[in-house]
N, C-alpha and C positions, 0 to 999 in steps of 0.2 A: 522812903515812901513819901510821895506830896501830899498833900490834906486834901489833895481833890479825890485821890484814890481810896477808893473803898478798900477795908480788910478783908470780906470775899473776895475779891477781885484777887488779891493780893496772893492770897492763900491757891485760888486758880489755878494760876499761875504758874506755881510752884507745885501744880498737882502733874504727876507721871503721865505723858499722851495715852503711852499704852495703856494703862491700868484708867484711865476715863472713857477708853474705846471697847475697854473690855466689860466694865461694867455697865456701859448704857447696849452695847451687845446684849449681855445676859438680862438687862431690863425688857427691852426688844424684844426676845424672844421669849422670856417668860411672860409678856405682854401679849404675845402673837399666841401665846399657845393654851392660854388661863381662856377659861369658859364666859363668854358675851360679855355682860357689862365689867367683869370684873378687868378684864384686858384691857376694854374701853378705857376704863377710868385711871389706868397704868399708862394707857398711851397718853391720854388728856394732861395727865399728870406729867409726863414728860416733856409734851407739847409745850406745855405750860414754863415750864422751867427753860427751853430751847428759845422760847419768846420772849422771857427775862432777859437771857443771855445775847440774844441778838438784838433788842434792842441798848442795850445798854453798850455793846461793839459795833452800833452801826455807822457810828461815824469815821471809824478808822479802816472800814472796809472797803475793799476793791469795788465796783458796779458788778463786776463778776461773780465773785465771790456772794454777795447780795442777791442776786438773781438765784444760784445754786442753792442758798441756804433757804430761803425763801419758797422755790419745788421742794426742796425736801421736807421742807415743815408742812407744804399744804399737802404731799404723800402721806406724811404721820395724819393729821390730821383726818384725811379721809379714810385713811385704813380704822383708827380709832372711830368716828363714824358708820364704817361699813360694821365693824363689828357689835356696834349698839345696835343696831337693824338685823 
């Protein structure tokens, strides 16, 4: 490991695709399905961490790939919005 490299990063990395697809799954949905703010604040929370993570990978990303991740954050984002309303 470099010393530019964070140990989160590091550990990341090393975490299972499936088993990080499967948990922010069952975040999602028990996000979607928990009663008004509390959902909210599960997605925000999420949101939140999705914005750590992308910024911290935005320089090694395609323009594509950038663009994609970027609708999908402003969909989380608005769904956790509609749902405080």
């Amino acid at each position: 490991m470099q010393r530019t490299q964070s140990l989160l990063l590091a550990r990341l990395a090393r975490a299972n695709p499936t088993s990080v697809f499967l948990v922010t799954l069952l975040l999602v949905l028990v996000a979607l399905f928990a009663p008004g703010p509390v959902g909210a604040v599960l997605l925000l929370a999420l949101a939140a961490a999705l914005v750590a993570l992308l910024s911290t990978t935005w320089s090694v990303q395609a323009p594509q790939t950038r663009v994609v991740r970027l609708l999908m954050l402003t969909l989380l984002v608005t769904a956790a919005l509609a749902k405080l309303l």
